[in-house]
N, C-alpha and C positions, 0 to 999 in steps of 0.2 A: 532532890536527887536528879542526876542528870543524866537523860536519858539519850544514847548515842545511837543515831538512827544508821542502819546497813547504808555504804555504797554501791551505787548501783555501776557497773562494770559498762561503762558505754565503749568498750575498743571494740570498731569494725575486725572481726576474726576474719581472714581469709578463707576463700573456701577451701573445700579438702582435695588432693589432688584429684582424689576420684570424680568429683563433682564440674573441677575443671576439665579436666578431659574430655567429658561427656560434652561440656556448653562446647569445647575446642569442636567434637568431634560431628556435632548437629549445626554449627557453623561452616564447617566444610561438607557437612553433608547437601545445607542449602546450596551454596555457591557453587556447585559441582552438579547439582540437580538444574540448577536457573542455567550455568553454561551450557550441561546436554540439551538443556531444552531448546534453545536458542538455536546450538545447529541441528539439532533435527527438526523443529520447524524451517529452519532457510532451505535446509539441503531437502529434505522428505515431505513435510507436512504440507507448505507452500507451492511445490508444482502441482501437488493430487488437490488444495481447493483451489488452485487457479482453473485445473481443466475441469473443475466440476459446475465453478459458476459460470465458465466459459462456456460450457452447455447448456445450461438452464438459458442462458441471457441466448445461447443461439436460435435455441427452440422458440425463445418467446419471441425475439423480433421474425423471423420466418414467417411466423404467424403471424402478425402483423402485416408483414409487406404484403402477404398473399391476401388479408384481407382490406388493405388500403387503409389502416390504420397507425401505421408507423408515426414517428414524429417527426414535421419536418419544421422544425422551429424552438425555441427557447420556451415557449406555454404548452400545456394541452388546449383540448378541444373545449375545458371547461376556463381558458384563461389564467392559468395558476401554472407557476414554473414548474417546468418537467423535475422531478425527483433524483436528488446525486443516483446515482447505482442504474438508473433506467437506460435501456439498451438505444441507441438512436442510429447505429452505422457499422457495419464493416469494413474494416481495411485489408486491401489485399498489396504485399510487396514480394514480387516472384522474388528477386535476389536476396530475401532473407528466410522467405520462405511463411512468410509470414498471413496469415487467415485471420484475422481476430475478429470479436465483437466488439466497437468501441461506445464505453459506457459514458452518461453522460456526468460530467465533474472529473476534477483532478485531485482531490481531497487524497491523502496518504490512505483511506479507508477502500476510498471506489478504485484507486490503481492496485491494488491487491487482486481484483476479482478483472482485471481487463487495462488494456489503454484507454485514458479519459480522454472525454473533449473537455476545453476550456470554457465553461458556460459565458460567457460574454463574449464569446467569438462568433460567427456563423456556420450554419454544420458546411461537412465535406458537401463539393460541389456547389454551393452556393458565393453569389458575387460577395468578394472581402476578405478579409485573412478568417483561415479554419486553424486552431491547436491543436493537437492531439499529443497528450505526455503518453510514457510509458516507463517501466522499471526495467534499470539495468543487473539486477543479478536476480534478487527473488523473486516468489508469485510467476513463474513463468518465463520473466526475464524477455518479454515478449521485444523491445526494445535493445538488447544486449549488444548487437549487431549493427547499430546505426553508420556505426564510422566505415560502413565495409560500401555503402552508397553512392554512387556516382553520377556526376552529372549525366544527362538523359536517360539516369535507369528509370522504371515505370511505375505508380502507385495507384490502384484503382479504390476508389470506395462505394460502398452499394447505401443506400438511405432512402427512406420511403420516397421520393422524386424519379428514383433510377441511379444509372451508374458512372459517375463520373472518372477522368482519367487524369491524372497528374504525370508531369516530366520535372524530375529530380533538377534544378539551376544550382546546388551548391550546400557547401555543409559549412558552420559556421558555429566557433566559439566566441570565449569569452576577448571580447576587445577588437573582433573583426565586424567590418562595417555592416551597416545594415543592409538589407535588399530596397530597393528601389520602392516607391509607393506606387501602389496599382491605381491603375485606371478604372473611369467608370465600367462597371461587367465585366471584370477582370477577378479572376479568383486565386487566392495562394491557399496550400496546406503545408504547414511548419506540423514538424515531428520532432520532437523535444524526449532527450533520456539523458543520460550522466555518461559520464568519462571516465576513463581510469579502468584500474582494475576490476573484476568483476566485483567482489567484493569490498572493495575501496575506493569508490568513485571519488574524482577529484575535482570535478568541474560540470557543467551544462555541456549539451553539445545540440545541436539544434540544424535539422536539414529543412530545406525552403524546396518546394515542387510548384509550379505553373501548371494551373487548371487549361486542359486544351480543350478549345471547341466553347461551345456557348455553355453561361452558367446557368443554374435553375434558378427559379421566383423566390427573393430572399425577402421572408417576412420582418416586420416588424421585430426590433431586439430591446426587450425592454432591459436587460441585464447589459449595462455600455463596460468600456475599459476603463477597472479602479473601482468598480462596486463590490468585486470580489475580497473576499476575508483573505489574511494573509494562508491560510491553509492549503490556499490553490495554487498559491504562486509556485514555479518550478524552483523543487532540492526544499520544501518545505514539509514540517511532520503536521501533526493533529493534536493540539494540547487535548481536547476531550477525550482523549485514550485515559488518560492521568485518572480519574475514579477508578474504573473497570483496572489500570495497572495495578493500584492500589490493594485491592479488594482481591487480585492474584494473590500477590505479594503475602498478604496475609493468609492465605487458606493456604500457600508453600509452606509458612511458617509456622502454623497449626500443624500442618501434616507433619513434617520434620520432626518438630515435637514432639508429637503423639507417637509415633514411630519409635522416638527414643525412650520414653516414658513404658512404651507396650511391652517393649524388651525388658527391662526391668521385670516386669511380673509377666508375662506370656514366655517370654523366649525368644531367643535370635529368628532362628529362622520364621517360627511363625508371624513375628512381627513385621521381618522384611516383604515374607510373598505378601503380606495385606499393606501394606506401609509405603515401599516403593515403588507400585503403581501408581499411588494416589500425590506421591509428591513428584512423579515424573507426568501426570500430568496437569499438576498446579505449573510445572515448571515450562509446560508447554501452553500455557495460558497464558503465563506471563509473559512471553516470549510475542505470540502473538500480539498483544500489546506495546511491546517496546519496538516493533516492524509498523505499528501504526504512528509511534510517536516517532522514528525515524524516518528522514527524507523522503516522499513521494515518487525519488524515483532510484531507490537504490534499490 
């Protein structure tokens, strides 16, 4: 006797409309949560921690200068290179109106919280070329204004030495010649942000100032030009945002879910007021992150 075993039914069934709607409806709920995030971080979240690191970093160099501890060199006092994020200079520019703390590095992380110097450069006032980038639309946008500079306008900077004074010689893009090579005890500071739109920068833009008067005592530089990671270079992001993106990315998409899921057995409304805080600020984490892996000086 022969025994005929059941077929077993392997057709993929679509799913039911209901069930698509919903994936439809927590896929545009993500993308829609990641875009607000995004502008409210550039427009909102981005000026209020620029001016708050901007304050900490002002307090703490103050203190410093007042007590003759400031940095004036690429090491500390113990021989070990000064720390990205760490305060080293003030720049002052009357025609933009501009006061900053400038931090030392230009990593897309440290230009968030201030204008970087360029670690392989020598600070403001000191004999040799000094960098200092800065962003042109968010975090402050301390830079935004660069192209508005003219030759003989003024740039001062304050640095545990004292206060040196720069005279603006010219502003300089991509494919215009370079500035002339200084002389022994001769000091430049380049200012370096993006071009373009505020929001759409299209290019470097780079202004050159001549240190007047005598420079300060320039230490030893053990960080020379080309030891730097490509992270510093200008219009350059941070690949190490990429875990910590990551790791947004997924707790938006937990939330989303869960959100969707809650409604189900809770209820609209109750699921939203718990639900769409929590994915508007996964979406504002994320956000953060994608401004660290973008450009350095947008």
């Amino acid at each position: 006797m022969t025994t005929t075993l059941p077929r077993l039914d392997t057709t993929i069934r679509p799913a039911p409309p209901s069930e698509r709607a919903r994936l439809a409806g927590t896929t545009l709920a993500i993308v829609a949560a990641l875009a607000l995030g995004i502008v409210v971080n550039a427009v909102v979240i981005s000026p209020l921690r620029y001016e708050r690191d901007q304050t900490v970093a002002y307090w703490d160099l103050r203190s410093q200068l007042a007590n003759g501890t400031a940095p004036v060199g690429q090491v500390t006092t113990a021989d070990r290179l000064l720390p990205e994020g760490t305060p080293v200079a003030i720049v002052q520019i009357p025609r933009l109106g501009v006061d900053d703390v400038v931090l030392e590095g230009t990593s897309s992380k440290v230009t968030q919280s201030g204008p970087g110097h360029r670690r392989d450069t020598v600070l403001p006032g000191q004999a040799g070329a000094s960098v200092v980038m800065g962003r042109h639309g968010a975090y402050g946008a301390v830079l935004g204004h660069l192209d508005r500079l003219r030759p003989g306008d003024v740039i001062r900077t304050v640095t545990g030495q004292g206060t040196a004074t720069y005279t603006v010689t010219g502003l300089r893009r991509a494919g215009d010649p370079l500035p002339e090579p200084l002389a022994a005890g001769e000091g430049r500071l380049t200012l370096v942000s993006a071009t373009g739109a505020r929001w759409l920068p299209d290019g470097v833009l780079r202004v050159d100032a001549t240190l007047s008067g005598q420079a300060f005592a320039t230490p030893l530089t053990p960080l020379q030009s080309g030891m730097l990671g490509d992270d510093e270079a200008a219009f350059s992001g941070d690949a190490d945002a990429w875990p910590l993106l990551l790791l947004a990315l997924a707790a938006l998409t937990g939330c989303a879910v869960l959100t969707t899921v809650l409604r189900r057995w809770w209820g609209r409304w109750q699921s939203w007021v718990v639900g769409v805080p929590l994915v508007l600020l996964c979406a504002v984490l994320v956000a953060q992150q994608v401004f660290v892996l973008l450009p350095n000086l947008v």
